[in-house]
N, CA, C and O of each residue as an XYZ file, in Angstrom:
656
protein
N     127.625    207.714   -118.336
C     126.260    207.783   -117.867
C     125.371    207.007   -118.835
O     125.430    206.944   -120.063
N     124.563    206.453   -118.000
C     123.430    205.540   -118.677
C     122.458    205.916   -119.703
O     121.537    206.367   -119.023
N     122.008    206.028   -121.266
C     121.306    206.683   -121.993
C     120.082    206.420   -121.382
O     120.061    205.189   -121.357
N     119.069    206.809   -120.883
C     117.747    206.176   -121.185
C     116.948    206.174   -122.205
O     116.387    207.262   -122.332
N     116.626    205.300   -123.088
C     115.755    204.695   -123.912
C     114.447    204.679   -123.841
O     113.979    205.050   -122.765
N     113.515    204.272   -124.890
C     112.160    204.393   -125.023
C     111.390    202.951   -124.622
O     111.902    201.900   -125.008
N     110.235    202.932   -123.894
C     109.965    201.840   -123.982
C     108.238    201.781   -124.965
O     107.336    202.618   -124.965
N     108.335    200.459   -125.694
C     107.497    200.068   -126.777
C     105.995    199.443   -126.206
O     105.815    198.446   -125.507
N     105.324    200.084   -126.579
C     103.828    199.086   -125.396
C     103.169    199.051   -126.628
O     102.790    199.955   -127.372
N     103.086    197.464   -126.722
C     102.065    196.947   -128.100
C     100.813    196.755   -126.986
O     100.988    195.719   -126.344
N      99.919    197.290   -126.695
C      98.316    196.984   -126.607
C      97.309    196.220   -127.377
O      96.459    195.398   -127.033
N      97.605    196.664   -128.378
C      96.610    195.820   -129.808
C      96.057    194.561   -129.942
O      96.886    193.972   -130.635
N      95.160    193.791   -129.699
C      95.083    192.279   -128.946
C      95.794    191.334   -129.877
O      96.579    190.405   -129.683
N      95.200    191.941   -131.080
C      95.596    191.470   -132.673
C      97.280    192.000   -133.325
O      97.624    191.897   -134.502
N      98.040    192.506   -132.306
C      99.215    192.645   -132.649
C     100.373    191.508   -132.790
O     100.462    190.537   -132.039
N     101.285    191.806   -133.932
C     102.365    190.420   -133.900
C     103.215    191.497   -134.362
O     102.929    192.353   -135.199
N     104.398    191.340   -133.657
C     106.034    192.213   -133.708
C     106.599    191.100   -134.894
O     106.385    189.888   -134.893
N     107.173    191.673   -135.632
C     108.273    191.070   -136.363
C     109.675    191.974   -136.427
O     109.901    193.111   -136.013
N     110.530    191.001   -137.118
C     112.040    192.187   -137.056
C     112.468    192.618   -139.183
O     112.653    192.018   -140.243
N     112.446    193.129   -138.981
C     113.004    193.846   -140.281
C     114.177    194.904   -140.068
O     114.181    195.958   -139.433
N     115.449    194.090   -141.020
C     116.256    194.932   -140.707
C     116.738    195.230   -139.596
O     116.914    194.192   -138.957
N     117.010    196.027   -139.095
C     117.384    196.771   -137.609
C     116.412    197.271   -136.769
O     116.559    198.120   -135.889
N     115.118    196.519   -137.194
C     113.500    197.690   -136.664
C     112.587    196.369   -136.036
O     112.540    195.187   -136.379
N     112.034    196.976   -135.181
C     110.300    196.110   -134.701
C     109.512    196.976   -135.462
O     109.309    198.187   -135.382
N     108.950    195.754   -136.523
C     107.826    196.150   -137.056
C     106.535    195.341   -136.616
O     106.503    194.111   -136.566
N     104.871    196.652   -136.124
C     103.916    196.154   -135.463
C     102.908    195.902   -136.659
O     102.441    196.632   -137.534
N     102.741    194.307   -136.270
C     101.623    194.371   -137.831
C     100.162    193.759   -137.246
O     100.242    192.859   -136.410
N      99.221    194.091   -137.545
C      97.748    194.334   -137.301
C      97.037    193.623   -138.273
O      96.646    194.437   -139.111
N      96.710    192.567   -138.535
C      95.969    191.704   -139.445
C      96.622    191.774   -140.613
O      96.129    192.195   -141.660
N      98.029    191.260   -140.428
C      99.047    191.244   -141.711
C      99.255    192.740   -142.440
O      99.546    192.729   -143.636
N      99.140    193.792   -141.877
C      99.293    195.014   -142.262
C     100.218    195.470   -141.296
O     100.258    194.760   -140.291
N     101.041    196.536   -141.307
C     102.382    196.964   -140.876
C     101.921    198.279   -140.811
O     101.748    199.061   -141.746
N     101.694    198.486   -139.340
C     100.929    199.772   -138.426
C     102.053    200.344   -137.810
O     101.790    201.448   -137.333
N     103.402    199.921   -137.628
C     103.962    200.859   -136.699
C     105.483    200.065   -137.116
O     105.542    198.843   -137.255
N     106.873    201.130   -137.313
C     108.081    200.727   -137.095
C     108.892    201.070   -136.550
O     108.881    202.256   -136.877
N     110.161    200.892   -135.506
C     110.214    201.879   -134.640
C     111.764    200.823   -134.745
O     111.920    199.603   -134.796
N     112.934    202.241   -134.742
C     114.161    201.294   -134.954
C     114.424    200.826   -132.954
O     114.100    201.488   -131.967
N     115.014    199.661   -133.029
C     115.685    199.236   -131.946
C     116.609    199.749   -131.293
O     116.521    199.502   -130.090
N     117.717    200.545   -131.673
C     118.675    201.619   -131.143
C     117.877    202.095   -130.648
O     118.462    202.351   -129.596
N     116.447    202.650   -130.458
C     116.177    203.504   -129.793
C     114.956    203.271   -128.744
O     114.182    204.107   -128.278
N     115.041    201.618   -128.482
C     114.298    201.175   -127.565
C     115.361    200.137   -126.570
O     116.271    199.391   -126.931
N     114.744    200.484   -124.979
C     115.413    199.452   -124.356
C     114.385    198.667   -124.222
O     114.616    197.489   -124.496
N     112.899    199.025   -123.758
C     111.983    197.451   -123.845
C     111.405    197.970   -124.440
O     111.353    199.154   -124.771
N     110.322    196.230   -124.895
C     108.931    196.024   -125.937
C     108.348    195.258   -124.651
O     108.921    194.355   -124.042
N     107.103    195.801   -124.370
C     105.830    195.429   -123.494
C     104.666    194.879   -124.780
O     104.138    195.668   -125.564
N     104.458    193.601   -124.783
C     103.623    193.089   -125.954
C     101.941    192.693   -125.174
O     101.841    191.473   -125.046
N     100.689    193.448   -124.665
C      99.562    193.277   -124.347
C      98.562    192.215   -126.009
O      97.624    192.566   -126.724
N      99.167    191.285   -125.987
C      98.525    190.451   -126.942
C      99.173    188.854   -127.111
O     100.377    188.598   -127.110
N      98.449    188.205   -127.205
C      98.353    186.794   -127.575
C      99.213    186.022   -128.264
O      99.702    184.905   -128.094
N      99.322    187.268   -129.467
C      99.800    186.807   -131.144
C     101.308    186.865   -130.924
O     101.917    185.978   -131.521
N     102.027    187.681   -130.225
C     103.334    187.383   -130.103
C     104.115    188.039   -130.758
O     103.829    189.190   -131.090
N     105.842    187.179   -131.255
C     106.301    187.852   -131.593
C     107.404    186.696   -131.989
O     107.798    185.782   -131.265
N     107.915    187.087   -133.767
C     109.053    186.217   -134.274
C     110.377    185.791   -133.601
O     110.871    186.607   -132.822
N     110.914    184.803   -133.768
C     111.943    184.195   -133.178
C     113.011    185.208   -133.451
O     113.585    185.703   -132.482
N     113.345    185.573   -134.681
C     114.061    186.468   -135.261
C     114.292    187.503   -134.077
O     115.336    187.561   -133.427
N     112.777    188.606   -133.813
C     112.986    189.622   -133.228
C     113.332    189.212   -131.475
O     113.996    189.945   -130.741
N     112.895    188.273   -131.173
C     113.212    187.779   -129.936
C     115.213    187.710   -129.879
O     115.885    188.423   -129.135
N     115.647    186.923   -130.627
C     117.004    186.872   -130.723
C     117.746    188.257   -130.431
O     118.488    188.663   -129.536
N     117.047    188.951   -131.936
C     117.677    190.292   -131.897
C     117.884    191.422   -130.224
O     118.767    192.138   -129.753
N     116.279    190.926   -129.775
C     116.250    191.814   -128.360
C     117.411    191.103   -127.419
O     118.001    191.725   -126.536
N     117.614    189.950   -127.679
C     118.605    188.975   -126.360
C     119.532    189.618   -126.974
O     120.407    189.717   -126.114
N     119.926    190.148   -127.960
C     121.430    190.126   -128.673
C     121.570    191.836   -128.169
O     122.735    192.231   -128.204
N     120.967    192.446   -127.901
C     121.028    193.828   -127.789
C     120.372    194.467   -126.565
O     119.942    195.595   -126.325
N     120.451    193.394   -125.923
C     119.719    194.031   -124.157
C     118.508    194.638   -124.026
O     118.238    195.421   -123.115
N     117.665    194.266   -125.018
C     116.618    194.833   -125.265
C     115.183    194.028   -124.388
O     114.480    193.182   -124.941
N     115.034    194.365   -123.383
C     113.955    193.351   -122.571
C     112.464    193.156   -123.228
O     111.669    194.025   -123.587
N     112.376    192.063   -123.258
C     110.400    191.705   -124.504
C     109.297    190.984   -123.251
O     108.746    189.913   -122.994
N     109.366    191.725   -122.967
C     108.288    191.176   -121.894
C     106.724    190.931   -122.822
O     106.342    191.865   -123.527
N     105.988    189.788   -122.763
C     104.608    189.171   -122.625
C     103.389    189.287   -121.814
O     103.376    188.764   -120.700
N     102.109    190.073   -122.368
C     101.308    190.007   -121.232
C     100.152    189.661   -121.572
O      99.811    190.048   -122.690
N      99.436    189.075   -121.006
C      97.642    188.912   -121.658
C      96.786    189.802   -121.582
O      97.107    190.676   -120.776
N      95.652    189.987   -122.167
C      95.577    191.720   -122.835
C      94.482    192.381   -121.158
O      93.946    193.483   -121.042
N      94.488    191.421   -120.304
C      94.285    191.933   -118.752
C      95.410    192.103   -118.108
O      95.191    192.504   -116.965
N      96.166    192.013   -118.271
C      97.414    192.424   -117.537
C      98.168    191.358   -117.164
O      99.260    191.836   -116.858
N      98.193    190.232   -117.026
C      98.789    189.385   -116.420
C     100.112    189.175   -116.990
O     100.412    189.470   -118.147
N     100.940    188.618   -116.076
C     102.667    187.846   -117.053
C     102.714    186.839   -117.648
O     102.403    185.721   -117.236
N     103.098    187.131   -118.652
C     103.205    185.377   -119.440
C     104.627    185.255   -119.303
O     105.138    184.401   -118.578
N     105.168    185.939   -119.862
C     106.771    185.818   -119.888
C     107.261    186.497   -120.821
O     106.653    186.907   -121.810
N     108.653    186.691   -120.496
C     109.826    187.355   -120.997
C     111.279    187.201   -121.323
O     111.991    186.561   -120.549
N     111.735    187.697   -122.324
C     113.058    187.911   -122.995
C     114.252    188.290   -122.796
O     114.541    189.305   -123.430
N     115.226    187.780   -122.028
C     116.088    189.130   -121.481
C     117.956    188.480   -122.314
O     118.303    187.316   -122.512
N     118.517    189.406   -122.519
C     119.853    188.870   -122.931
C     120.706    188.461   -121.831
O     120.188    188.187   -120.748
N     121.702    188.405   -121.963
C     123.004    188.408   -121.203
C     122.638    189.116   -119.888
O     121.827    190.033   -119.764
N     123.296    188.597   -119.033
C     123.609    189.351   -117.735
C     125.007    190.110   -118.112
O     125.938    189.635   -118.763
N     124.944    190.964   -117.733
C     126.797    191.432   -117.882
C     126.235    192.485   -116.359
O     125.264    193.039   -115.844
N     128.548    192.041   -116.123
C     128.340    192.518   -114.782
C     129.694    192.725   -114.156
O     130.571    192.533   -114.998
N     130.140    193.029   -113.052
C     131.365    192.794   -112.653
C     131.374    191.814   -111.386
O     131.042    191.987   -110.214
N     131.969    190.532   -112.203
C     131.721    189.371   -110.895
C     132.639    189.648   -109.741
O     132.429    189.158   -108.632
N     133.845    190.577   -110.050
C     134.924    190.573   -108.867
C     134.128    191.325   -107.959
O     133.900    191.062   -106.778
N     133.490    192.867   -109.044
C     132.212    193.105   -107.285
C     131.363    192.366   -106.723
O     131.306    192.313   -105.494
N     130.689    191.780   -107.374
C     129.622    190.962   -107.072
C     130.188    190.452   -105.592
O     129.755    190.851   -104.511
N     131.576    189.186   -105.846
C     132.178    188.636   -104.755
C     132.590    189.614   -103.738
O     132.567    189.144   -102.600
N     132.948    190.801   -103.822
C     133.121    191.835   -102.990
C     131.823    192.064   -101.985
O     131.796    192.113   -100.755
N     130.765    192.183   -102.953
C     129.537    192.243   -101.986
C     129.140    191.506   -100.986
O     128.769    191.710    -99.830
N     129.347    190.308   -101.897
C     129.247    189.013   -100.792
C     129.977    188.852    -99.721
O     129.681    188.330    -98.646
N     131.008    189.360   -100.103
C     131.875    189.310    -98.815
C     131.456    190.404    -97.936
O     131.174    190.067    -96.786
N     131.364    191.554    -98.217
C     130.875    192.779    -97.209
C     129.370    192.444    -96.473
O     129.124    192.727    -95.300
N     128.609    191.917    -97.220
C     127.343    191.434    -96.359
C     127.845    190.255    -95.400
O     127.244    190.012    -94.354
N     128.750    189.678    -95.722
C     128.731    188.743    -94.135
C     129.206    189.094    -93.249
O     129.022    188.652    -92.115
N     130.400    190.547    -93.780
C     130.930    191.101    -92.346
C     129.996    192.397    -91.558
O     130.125    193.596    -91.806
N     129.398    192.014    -90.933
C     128.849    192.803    -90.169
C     129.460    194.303    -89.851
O     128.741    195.298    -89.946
N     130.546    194.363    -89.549
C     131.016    195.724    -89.174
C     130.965    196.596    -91.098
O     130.604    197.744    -91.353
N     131.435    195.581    -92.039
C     131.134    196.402    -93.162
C     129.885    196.827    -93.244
O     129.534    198.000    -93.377
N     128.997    195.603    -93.143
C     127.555    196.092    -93.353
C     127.167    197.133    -92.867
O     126.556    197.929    -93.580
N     127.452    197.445    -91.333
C     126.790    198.476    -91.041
C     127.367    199.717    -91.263
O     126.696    200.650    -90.823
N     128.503    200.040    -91.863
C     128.990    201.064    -92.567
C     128.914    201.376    -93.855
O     129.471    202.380    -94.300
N     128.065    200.369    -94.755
C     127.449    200.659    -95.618
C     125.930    201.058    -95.346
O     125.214    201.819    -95.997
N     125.686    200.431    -94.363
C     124.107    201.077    -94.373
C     123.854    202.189    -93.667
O     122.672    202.525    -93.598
N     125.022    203.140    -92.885
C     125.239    204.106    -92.244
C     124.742    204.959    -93.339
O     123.684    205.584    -93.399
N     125.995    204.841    -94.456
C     126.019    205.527    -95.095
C     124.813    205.626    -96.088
O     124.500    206.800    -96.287
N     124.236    204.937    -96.601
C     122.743    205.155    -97.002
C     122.015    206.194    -96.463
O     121.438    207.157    -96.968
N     122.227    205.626    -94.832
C     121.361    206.712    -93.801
C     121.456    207.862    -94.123
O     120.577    208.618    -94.535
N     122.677    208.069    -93.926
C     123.291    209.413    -94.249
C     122.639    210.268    -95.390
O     121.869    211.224    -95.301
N     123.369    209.413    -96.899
C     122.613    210.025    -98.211
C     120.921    210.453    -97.487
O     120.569    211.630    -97.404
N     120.389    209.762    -97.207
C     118.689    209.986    -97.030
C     118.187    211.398    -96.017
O     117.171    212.091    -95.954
N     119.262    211.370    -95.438
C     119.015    212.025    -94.013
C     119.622    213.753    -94.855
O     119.068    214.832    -94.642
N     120.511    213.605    -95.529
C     121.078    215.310    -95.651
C     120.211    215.168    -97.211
O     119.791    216.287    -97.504
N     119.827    214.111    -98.292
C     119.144    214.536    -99.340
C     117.254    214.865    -98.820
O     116.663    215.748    -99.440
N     116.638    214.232    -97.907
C     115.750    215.052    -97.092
C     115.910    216.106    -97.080
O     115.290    216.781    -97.903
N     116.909    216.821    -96.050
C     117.284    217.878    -95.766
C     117.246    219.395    -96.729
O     116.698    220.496    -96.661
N     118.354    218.537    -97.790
C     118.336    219.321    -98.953
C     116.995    219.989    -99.634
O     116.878    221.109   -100.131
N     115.690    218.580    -99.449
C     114.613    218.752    -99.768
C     113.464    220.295    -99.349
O     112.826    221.187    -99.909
N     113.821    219.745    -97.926
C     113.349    220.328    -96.707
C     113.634    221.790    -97.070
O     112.798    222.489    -97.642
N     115.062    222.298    -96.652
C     115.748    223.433    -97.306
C     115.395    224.079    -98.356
O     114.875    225.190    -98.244
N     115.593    223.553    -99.458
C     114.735    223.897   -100.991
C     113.081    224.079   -100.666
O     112.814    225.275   -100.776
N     112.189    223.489   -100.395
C     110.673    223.773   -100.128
C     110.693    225.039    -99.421
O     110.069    226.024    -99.815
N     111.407    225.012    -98.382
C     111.104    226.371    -96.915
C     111.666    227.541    -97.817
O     111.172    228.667    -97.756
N     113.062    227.132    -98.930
C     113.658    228.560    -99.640
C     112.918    229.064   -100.644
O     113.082    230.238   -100.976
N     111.698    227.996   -101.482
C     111.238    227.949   -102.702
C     109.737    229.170   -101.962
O     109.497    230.309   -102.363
N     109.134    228.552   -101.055
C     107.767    228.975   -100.410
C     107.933    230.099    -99.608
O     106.934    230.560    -99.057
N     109.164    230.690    -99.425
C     109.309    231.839    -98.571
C     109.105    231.276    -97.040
O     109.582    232.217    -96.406
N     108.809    230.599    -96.354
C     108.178    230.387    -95.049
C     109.596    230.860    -93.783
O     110.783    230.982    -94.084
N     108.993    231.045    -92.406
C     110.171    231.756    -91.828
C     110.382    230.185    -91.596
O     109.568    229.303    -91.872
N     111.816    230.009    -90.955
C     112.239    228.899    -91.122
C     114.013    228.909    -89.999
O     114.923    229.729    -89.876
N     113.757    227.653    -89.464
C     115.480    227.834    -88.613
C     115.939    226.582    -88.954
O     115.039    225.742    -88.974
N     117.068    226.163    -89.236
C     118.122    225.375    -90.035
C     118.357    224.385    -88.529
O     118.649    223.200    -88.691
N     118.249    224.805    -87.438
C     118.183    223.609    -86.136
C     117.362    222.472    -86.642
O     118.019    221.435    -86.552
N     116.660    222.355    -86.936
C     116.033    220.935    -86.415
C     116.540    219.924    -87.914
O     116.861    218.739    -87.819
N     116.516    220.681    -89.197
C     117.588    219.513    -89.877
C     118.677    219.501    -89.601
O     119.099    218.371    -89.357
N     119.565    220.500    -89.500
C     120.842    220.423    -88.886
C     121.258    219.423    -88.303
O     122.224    218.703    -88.552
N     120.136    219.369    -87.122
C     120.387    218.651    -85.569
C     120.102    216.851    -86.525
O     120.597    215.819    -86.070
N     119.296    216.871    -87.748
C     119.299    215.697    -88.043
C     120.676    214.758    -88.510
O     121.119    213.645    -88.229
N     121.129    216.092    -89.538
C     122.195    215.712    -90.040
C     123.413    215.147    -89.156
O     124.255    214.375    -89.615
N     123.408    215.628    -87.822
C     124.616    215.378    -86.919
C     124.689    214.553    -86.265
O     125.712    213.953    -85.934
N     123.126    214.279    -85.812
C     123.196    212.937    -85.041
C     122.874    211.868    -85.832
O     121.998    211.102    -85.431
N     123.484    211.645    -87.014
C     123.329    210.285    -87.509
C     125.307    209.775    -87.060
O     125.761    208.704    -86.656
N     125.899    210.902    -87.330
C     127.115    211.283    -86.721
C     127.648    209.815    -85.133
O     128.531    208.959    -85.072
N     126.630    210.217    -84.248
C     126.667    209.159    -83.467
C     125.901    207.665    -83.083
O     125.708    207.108    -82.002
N     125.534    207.263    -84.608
C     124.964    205.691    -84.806
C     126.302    204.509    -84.188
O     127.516    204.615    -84.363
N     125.847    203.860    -83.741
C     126.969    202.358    -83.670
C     127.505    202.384    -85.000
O     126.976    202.531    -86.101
N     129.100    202.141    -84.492
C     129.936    201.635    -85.594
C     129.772    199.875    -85.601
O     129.993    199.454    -86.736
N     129.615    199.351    -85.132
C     129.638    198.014    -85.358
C     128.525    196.962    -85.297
O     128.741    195.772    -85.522
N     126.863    197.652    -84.860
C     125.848    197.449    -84.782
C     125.611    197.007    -86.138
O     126.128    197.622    -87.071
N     124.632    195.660    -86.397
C     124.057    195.595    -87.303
C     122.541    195.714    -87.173
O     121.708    195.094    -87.834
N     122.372    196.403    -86.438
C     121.023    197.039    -86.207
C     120.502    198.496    -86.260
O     119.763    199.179    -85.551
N     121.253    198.692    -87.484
C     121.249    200.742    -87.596
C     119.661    200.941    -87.481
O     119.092    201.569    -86.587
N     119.157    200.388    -88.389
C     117.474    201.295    -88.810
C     116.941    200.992    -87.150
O     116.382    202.008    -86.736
N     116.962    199.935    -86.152
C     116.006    199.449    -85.119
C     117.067    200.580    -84.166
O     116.550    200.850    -83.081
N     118.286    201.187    -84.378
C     118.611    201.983    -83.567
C     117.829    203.613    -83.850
O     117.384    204.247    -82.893
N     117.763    204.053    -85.035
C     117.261    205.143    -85.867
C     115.531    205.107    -85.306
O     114.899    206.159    -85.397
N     115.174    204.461    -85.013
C     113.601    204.496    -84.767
C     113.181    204.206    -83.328
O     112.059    204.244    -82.823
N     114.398    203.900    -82.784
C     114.096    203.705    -80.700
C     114.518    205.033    -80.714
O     114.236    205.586    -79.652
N     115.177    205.870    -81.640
C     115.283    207.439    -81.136
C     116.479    208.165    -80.287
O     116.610    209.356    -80.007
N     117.206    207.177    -80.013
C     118.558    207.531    -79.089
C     119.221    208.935    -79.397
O     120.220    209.296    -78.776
């Protein structure tokens, strides 16, 4: 399972990131306001001008660490990202399942599905949480008739919303 990490938001207009060691250090008119080790960030959001050392840029590509750039209104300047890593044999798998139609739509069945009984679940939990009187027919009845969607349609959602 995936750790989730902290993300870093320099605001400061007058901020410049440097790298020390294993750390982003935030320095403020050549003074060193903030250090925060990298193990324990996946991004740095930088709202300032002044930037940020080549050094610490490397370090973030070298460690999947995303450095995104912004101007201190919000806009994108640009960003840092390392390596892609990935599994290309799925990747080509995908590709191949999106052109076959009959896969496709048994992958997107199944989406349906997840959405349709995790609703449900929702539904269930609120009516059990709030006390309300309540009859299990009408999600039920949701859950079953996804049961009879086209198997070979690549038109699940435009079938799901004409209501059949």
């Amino acid at each position: 399972m995936r750790k989730l990490l902290n993300t870093l938001f320099v605001t400061s207009e007058g901020a410049f990131l440097t790298l020390e060691g294993e750390t982003v250090c935030v320095e403020l008119q050549r003074k060193k306001v903030g250090q925060f080790p990298l193990h324990t960030i996946e991004s740095i959001v930088c709202f300032s001008y002044y930037g940020a050392t080549p050094a610490l840029m490397g370090a973030c590509a070298d460690k999947g660490i995303n450095l995104a750039f912004y101007n201190p209104f919000g806009r994108f300047l640009c960003r840092v990202t390392g390596k892609s890593r990935g599994n290309v044999v799925l990747r080509k798998q995908q590709y191949r399942a999106s052109d076959d139609k009959r896969a496709s739509c048994q992958i997107a069945r199944n989406f349906i599905l997840g959405k349709v009984f995790n609703c449900r679940w929702s539904i269930d939990r609120t009516l059990r949480d709030h006390l309300f009187s309540r009859s299990n027919e009408p999600s039920g009845h949701a859950c079953m008739s996804i049961w009879r969607l086209p198997r070979e349609s690549n038109t699940v959602m435009g079938y799901l919303t004409a209501g059949r």
